[in-house]
C-alpha positions in Angstrom: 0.0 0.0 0.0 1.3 3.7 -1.2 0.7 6.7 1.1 -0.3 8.9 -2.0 -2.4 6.1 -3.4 -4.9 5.6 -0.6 -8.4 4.1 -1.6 -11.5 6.6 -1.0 -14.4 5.3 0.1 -17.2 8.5 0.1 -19.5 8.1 3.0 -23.4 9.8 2.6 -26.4 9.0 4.6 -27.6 5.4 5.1 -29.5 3.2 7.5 -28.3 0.1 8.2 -31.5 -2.6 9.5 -31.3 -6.0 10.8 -33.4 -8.7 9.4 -36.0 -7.7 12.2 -35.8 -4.1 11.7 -36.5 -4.5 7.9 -39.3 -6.9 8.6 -40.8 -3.6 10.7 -40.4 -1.3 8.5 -41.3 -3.1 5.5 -43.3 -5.8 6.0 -42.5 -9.5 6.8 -40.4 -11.4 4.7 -39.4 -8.7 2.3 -36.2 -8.5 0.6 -34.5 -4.8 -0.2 -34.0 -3.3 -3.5 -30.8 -1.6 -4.0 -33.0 1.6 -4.6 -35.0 1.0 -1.1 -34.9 4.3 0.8 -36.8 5.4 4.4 -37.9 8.5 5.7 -36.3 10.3 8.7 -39.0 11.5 10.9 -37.9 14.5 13.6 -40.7 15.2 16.2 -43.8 14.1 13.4 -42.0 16.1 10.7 -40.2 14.2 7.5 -36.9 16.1 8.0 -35.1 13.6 4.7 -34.7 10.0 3.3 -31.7 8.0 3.0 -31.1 4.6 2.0 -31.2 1.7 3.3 -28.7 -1.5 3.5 -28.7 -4.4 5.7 -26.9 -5.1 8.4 -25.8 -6.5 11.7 -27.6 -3.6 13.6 -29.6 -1.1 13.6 -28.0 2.6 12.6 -28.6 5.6 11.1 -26.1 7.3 9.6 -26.4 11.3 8.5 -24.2 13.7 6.2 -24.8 17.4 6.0 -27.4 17.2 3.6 -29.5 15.9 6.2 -29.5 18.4 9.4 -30.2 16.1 12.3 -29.1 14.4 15.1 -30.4 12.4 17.8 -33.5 10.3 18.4 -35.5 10.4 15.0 -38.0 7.6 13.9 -37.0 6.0 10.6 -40.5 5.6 8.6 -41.2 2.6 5.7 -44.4 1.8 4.2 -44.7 -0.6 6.8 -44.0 0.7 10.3 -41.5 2.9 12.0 -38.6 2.4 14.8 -37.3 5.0 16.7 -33.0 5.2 16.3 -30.4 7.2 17.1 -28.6 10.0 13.9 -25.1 10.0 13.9 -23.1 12.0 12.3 -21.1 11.2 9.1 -17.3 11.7 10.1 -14.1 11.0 7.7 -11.1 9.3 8.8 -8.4 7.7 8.1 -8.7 3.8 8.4 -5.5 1.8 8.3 -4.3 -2.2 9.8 -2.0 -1.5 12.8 0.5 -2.5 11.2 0.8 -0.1 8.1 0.1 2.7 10.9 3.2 1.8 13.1 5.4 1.3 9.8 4.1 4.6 8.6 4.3 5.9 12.3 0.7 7.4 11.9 -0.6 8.9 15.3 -4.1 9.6 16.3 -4.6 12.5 13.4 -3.5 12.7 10.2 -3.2 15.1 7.1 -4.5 14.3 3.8 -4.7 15.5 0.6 -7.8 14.8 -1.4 -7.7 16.4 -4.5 -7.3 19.6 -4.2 -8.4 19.9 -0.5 -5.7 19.6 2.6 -7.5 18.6 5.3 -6.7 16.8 9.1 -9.0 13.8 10.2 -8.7 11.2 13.0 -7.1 7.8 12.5 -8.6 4.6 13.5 -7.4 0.6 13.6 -9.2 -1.6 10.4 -8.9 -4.9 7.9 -7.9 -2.5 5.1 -6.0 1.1 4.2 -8.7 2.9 3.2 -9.7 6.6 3.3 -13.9 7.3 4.6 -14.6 10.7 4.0 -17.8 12.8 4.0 -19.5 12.3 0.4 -20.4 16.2 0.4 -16.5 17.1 1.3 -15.6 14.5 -1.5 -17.7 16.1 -4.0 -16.2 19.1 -3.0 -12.7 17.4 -3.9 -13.7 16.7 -7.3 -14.7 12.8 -6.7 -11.2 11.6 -6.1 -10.6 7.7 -6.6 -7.8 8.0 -4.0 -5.9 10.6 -1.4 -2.1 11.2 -0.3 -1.0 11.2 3.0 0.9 14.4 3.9 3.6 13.4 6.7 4.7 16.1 8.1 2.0 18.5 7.6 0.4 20.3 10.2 -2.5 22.3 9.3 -2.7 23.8 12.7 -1.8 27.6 12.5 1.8 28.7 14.2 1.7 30.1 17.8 2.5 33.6 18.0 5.7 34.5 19.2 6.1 35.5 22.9 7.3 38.7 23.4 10.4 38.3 24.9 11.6 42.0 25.5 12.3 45.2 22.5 14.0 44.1 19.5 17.3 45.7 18.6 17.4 47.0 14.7 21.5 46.2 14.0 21.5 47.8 11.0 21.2 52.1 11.5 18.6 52.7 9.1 14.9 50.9 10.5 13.0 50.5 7.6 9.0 49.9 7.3 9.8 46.2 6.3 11.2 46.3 10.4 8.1 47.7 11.7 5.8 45.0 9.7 7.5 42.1 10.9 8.1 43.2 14.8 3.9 43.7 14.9 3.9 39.9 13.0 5.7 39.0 15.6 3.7 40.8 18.6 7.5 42.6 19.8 8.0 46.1 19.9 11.9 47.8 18.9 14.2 49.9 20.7 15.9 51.8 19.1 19.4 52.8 19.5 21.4 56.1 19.1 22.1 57.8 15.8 19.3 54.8 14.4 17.6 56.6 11.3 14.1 55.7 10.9 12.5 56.0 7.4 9.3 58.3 7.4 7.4 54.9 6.3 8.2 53.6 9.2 7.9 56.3 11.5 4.4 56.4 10.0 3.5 52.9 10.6 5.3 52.4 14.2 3.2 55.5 15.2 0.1 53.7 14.2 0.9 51.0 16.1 3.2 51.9 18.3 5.7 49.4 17.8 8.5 52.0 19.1 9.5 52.2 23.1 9.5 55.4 24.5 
């Protein structure tokens, strides 16, 4: 398995029903058509449908297309059962052994498509990448996504302020004043220093100077 060659598997909304679950909701010994869908019912109000597949358990599972979350009713021409919504969530899915290999910890930073983007990692079978069908869309519909080691998404800390900066060169220039308020300092400045009227302008505005 590649790190830039990671399967995508897009995730939308879907129930999942038991053989006792589909029996309530549509009707006793029926079988489901790949096309089978159920409405999601929010306090007596149809609020979408998804589809349906079987499974080992019952489960509802919602993207953003379909606002809601927590005890719904899930409605088919035969009955309704009342279920939990839970939310869609993409991650990164790899065996335990790839991940210690790869030395993946407990996020990680992808790149689908076009998009950069930081999910959680979790323990499975099989490499594969489970993002949210609206985000994969988004992405252009990507058959696979790289993983970015070494990326961090998260935005740099400001730098503490650690006392004036010192200018060593005798003209202070604009360019000096810009990058001291970048970095949250202020700048002394020392005798016979010449300060460009840009500057003095800017520092002024913000005083970045100590008196």
């Amino acid at each position: 398995m590649r790190a830039d060659a990671l399967p995508v598997r897009p995730l939308g909304s879907l129930a999942t029903l038991p053989p006792d679950s589909l029996a309530e909701l549509f009707g006793a010994g029926a079988r489901l058509r790949p096309s089978a869908t159920v409405e999601v019912v929010r306090l007596g109000e149809v609020v979408g449908r998804v589809p349906v597949a079987a499974g080992d358990a019952l489960r509802l599972r919602v993207d953003a297309a379909t606002e809601v979350s927590g005890p719904v009713h899930l409605r088919g021409p035969a009955g309704a059962l009342a279920v939990d919504a839970e939310a869609v969530r993409s991650r990164l899915v790899l065996p335990d052994g790839l991940r210690r290999a790869w030395g993946v910890g407990e996020t990680a930073v992808l790149g689908l498509g076009p998009v950069a983007l930081a999910v959680p990692v979790a323990s499975g079978p099989d490499a594969v990448v489970e993002i949210e069908r609206t985000l994969w869309l988004g992405a252009g519909r990507p058959e696979t996504a790289r993983w970015l080691s070494g990326v961090d998404l998260a935005p740099p800390a400001p730098e503490p302020a650690d006392g004036p900066l010192v200018i060593e060169r005798r003209v202070v220039t604009e360019t000096d004043v810009r990058q001291a308020r970048l970095k949250h300092r202020r700048i002394r400045l020392t005798p016979g220093q010449i300060v460009t009227p840009a500057a003095q302008t800017l520092a002024r505005e913000a005083g970045v100077f100590v008196d």
